[in-house]
DSSP file (Angstrom, degrees, kcal/mol; ACC not computed):
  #  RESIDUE AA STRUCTURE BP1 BP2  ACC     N-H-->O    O-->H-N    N-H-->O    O-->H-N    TCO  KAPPA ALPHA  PHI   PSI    X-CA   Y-CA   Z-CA
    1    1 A X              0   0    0      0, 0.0     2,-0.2     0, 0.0    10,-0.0   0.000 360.0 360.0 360.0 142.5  192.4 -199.4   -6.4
    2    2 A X        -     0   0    0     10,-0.2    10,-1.5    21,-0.1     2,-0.3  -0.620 360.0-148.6-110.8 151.8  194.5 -200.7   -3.3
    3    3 A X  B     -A   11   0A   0     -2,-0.2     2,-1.4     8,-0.2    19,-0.3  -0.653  34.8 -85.4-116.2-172.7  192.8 -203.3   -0.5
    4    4 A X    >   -     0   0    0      6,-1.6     3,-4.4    -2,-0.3    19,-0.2  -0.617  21.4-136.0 -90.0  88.2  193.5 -203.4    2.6
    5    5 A X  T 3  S+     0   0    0     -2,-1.4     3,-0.3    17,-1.4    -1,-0.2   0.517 109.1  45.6 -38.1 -28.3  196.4 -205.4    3.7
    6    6 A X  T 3  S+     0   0    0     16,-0.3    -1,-0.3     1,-0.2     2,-0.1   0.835 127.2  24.1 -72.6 -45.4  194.2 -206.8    6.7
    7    7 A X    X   -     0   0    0     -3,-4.4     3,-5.1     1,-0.1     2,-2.2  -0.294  66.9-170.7-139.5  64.3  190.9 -207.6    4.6
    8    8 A X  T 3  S+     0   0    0      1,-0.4    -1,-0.1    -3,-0.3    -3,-0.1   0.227  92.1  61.7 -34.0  -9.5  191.8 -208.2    0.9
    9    9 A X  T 3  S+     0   0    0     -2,-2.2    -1,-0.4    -5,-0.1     2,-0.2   0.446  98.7  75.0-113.3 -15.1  188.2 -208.2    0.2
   10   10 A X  S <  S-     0   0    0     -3,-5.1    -6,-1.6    -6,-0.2     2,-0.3  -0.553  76.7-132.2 -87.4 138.0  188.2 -204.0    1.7
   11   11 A X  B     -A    3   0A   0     -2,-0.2     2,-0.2    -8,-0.2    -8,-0.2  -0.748  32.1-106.7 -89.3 169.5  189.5 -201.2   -0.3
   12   12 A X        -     0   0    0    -10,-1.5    12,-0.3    -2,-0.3   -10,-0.2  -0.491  16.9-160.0 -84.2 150.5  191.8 -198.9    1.7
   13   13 A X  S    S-     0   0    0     10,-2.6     2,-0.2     1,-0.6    11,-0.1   0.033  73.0 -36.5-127.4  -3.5  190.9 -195.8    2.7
   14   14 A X  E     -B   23   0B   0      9,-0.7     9,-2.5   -12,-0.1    -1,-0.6  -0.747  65.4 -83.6 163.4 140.0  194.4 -194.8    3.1
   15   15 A X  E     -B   22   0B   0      7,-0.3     2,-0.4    -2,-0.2    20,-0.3  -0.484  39.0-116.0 -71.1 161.9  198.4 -195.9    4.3
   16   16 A X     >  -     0   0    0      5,-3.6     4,-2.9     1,-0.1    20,-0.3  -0.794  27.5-131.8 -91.2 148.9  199.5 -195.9    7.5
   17   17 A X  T  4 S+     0   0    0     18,-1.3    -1,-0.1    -2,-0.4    19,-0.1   0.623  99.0  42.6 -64.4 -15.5  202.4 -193.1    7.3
   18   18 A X  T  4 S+     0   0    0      3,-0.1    18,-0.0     1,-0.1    23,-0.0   0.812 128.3  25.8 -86.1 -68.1  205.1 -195.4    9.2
   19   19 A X  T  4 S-     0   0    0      1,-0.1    -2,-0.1    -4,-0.0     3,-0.1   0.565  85.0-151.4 -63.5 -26.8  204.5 -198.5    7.7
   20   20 A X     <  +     0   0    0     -4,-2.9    -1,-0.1     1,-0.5    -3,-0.1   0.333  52.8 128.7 105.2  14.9  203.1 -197.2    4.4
   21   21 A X        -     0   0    0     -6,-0.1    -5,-3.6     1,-0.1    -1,-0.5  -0.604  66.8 -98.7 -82.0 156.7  200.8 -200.8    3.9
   22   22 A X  E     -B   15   0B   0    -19,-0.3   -17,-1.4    -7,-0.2    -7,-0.3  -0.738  36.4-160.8 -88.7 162.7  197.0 -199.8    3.1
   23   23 A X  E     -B   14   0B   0     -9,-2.5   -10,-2.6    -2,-0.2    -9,-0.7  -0.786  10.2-153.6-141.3 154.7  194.5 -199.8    5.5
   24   24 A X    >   -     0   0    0    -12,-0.3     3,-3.5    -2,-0.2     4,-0.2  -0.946  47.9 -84.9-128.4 150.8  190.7 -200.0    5.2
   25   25 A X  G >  S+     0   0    0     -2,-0.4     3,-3.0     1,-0.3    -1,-0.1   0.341 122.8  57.5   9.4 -77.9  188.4 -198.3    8.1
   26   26 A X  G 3  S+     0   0    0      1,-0.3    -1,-0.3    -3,-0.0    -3,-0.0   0.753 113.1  37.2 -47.1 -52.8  188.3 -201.1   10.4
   27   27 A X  G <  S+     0   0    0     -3,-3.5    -1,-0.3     2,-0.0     2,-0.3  -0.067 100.4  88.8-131.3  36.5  192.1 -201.4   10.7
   28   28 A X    <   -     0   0    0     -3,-3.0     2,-0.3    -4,-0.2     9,-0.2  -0.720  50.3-166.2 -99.7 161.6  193.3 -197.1   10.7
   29   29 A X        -     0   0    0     -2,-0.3     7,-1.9     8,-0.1     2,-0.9  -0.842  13.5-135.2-134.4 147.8  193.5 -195.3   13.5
   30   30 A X  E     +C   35   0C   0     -2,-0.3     2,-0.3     5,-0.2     3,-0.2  -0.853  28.4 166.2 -96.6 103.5  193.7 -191.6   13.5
   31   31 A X  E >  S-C   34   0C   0      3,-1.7     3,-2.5    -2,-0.9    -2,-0.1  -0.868  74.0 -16.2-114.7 155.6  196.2 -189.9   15.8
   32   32 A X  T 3  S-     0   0    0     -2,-0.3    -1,-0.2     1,-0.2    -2,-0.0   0.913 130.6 -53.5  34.0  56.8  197.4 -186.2   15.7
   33   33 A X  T 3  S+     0   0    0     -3,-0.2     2,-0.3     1,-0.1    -1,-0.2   0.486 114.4  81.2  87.8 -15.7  195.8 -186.2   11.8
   34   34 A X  E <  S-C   31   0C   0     -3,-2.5    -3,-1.7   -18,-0.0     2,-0.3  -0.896  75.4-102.1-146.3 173.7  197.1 -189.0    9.9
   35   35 A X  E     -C   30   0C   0     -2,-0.3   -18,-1.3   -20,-0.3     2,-0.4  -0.749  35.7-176.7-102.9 135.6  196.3 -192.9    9.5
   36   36 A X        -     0   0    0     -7,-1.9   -20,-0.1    -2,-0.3     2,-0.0  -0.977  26.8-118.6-140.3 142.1  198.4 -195.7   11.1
   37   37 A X     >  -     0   0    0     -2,-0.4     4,-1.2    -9,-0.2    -8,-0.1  -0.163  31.5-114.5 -50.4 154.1  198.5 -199.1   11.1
   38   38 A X  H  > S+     0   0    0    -11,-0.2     4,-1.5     2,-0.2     5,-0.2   0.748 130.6  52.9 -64.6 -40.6  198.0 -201.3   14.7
   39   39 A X  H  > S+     0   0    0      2,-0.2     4,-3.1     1,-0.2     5,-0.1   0.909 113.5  46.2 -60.7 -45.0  202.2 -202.1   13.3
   40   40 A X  H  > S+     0   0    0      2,-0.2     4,-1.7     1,-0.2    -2,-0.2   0.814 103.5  55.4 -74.8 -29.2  202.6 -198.1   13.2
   41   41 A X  H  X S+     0   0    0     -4,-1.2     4,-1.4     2,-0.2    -1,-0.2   0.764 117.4  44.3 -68.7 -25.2  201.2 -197.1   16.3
   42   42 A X  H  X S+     0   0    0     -4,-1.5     4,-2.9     2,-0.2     5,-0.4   0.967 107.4  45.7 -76.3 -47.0  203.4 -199.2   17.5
   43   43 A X  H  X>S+     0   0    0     -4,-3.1     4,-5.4     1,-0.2     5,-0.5   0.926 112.8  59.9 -21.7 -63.1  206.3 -198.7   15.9
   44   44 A X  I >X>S+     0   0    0     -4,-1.7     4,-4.2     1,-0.3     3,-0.9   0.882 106.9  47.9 -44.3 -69.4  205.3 -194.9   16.7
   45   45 A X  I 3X5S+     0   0    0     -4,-1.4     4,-2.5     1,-0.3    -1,-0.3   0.921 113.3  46.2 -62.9 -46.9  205.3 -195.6   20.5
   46   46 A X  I 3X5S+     0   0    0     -4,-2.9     4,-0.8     1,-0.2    -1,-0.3   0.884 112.0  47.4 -63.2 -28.7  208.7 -197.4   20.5
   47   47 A X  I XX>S+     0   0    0     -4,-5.4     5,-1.5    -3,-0.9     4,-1.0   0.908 112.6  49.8 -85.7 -31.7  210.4 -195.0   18.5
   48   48 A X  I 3<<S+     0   0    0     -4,-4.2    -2,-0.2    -5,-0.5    -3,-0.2   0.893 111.0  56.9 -73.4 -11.6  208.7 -191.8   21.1
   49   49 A X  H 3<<S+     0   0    0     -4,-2.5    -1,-0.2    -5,-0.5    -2,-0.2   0.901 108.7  41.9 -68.8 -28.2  210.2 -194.2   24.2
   50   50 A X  H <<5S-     0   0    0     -3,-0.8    -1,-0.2    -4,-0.8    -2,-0.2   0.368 117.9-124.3 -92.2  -9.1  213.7 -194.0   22.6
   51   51 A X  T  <5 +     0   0    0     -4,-1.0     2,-0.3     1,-0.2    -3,-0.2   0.897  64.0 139.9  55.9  38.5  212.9 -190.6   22.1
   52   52 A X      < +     0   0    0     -5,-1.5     2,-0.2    -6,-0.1    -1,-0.2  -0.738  24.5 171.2-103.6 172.7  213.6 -190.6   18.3
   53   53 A X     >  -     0   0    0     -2,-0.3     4,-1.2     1,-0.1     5,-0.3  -0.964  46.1-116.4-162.1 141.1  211.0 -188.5   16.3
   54   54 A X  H >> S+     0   0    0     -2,-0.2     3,-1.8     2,-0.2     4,-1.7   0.983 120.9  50.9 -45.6 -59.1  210.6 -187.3   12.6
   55   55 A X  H 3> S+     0   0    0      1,-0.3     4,-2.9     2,-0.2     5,-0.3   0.795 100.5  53.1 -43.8 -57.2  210.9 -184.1   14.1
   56   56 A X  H 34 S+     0   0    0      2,-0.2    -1,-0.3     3,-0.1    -2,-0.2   0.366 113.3  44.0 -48.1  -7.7  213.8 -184.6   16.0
   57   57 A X  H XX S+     0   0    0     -3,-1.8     3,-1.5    -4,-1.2     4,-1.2   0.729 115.5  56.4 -92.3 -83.8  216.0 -185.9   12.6
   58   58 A X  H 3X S+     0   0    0     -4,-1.7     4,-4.1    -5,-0.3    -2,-0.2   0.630 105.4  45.9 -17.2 -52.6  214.2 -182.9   11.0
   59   59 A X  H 3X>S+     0   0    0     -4,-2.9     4,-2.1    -5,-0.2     5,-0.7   0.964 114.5  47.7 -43.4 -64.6  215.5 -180.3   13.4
   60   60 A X  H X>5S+     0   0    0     -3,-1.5     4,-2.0    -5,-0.3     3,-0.6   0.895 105.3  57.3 -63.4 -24.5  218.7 -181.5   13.3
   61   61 A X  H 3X5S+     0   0    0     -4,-1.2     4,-0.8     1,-0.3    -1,-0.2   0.990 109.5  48.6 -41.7 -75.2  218.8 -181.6    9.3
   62   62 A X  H 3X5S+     0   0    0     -4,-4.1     4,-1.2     1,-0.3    -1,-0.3   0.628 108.1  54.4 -66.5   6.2  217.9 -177.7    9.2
   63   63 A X  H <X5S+     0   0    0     -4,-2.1     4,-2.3    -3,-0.6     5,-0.4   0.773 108.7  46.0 -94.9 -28.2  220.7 -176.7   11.8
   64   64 A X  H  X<S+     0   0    0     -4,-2.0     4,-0.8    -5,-0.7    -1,-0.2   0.736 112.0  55.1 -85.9   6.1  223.4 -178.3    9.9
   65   65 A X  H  X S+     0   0    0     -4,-0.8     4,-2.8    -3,-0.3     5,-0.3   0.911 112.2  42.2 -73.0 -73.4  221.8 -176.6    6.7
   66   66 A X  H  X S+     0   0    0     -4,-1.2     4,-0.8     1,-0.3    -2,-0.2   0.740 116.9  48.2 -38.4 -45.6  222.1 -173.4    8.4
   67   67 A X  H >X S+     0   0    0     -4,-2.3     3,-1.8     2,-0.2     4,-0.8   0.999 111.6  47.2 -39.1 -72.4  225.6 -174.2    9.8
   68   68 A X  H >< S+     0   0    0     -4,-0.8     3,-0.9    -5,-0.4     4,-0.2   0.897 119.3  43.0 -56.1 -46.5  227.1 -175.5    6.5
   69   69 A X  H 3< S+     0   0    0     -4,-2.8     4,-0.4     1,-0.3    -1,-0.3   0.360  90.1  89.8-102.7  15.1  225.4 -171.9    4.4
   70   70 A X  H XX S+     0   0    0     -3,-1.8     4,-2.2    -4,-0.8     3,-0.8   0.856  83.0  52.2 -24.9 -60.2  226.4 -169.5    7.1
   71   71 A X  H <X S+     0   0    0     -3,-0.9     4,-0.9    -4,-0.8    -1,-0.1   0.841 110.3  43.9 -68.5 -26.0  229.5 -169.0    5.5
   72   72 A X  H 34 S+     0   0    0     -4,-0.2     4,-0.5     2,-0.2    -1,-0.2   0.474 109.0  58.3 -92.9   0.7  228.2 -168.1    2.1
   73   73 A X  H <4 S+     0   0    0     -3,-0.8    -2,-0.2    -4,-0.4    -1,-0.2   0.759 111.2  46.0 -82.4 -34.5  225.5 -165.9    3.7
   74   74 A X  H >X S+     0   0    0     -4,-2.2     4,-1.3     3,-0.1     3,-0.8   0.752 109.1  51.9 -63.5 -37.0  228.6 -164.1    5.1
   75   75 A X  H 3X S+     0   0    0     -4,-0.9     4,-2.5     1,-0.3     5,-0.4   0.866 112.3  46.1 -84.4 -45.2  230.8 -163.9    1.8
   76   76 A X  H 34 S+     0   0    0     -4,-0.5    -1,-0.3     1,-0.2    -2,-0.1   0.185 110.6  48.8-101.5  61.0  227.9 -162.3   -0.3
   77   77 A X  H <> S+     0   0    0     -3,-0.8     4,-2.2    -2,-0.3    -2,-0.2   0.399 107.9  57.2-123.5 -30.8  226.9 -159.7    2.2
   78   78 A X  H  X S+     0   0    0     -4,-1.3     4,-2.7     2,-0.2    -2,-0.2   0.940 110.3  42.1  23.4 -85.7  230.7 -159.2    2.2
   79   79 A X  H  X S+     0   0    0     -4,-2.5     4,-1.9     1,-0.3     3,-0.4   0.990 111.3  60.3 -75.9 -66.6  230.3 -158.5   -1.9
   80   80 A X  H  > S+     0   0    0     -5,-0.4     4,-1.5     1,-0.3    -1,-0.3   0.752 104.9  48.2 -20.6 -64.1  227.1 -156.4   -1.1
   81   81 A X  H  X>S+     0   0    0     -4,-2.2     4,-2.5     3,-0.2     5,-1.3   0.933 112.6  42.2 -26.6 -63.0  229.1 -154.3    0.9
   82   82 A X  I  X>S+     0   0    0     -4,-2.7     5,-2.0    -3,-0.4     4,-0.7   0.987 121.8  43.4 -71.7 -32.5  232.0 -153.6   -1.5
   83   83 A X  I  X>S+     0   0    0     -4,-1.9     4,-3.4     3,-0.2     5,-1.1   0.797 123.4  36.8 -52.3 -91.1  229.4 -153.2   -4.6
   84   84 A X  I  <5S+     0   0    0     -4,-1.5    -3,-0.2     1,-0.2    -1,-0.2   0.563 136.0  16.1 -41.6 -47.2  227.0 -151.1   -2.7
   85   85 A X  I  X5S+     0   0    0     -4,-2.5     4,-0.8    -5,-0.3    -1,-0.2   0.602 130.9  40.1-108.8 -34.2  229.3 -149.0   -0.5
   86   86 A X  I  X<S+     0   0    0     -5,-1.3     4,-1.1    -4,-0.7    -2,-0.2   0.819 120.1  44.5 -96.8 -28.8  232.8 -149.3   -2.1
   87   87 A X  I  X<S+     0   0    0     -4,-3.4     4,-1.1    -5,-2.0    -3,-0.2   0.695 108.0  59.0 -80.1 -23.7  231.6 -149.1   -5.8
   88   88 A X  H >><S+     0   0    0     -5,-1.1     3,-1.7    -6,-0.3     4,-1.0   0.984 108.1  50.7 -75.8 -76.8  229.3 -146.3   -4.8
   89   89 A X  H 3X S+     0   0    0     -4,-0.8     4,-1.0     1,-0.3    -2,-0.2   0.547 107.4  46.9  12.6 -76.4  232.6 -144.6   -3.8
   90   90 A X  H 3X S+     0   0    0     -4,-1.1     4,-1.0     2,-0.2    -1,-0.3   0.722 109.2  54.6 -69.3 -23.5  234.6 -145.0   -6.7
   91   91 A X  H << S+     0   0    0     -3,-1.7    -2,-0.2    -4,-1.1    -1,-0.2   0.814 104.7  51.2 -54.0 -49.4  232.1 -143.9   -8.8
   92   92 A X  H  < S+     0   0    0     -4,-1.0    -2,-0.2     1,-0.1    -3,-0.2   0.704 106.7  61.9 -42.5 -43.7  231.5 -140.5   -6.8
   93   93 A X  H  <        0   0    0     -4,-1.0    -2,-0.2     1,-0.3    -3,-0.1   0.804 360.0 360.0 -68.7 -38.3  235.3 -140.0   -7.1
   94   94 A X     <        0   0    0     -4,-1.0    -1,-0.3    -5,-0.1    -2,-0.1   0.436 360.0 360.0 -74.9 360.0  235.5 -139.9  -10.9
């Protein structure tokens, strides 16, 4: 069982997602769904003043996925074609 960093004598109810200590009733709060810390809600505010976000890393993560496997989405519809259309072909011919 985990206590509550705040009240050692409390179990936790839950971590705060930034900071990841646990927190028991008294010393969560719930915004947008999940439990934070009075250290994570701030954190949380300073990082949406700078305008960083989970989301915003996250975004940028899948476009440079997409980027980087573009090219191998291109090469096997490429070999789809020649199977599909160019093997069908030679096959007919014989």
């Amino acid at each position: 069982m985990r206590y509550c960093v705040n009240h050692p004598e409390r179990s936790a109810i839950g971590e705060c997602v930034i900071t990841g200590k646990p927190v028991c009733p008294e010393c969560s709060t719930k915004y947008e769904g999940v439990n934070y810390s009075r250290e994570g809600l701030e954190e949380l505010k300073r990082r949406r003043a700078q305008g960083v976000s989970n989301g915003g890393r996250r975004r940028k993560a899948m476009a440079a996925l997409a980027v980087a496997q573009a090219p191998l989405s291109f090469y096997m519809l490429y070999l789809f074609y020649l199977y599909a259309f160019r093997g069908a072909a030679s096959l007919v011919a014989n």
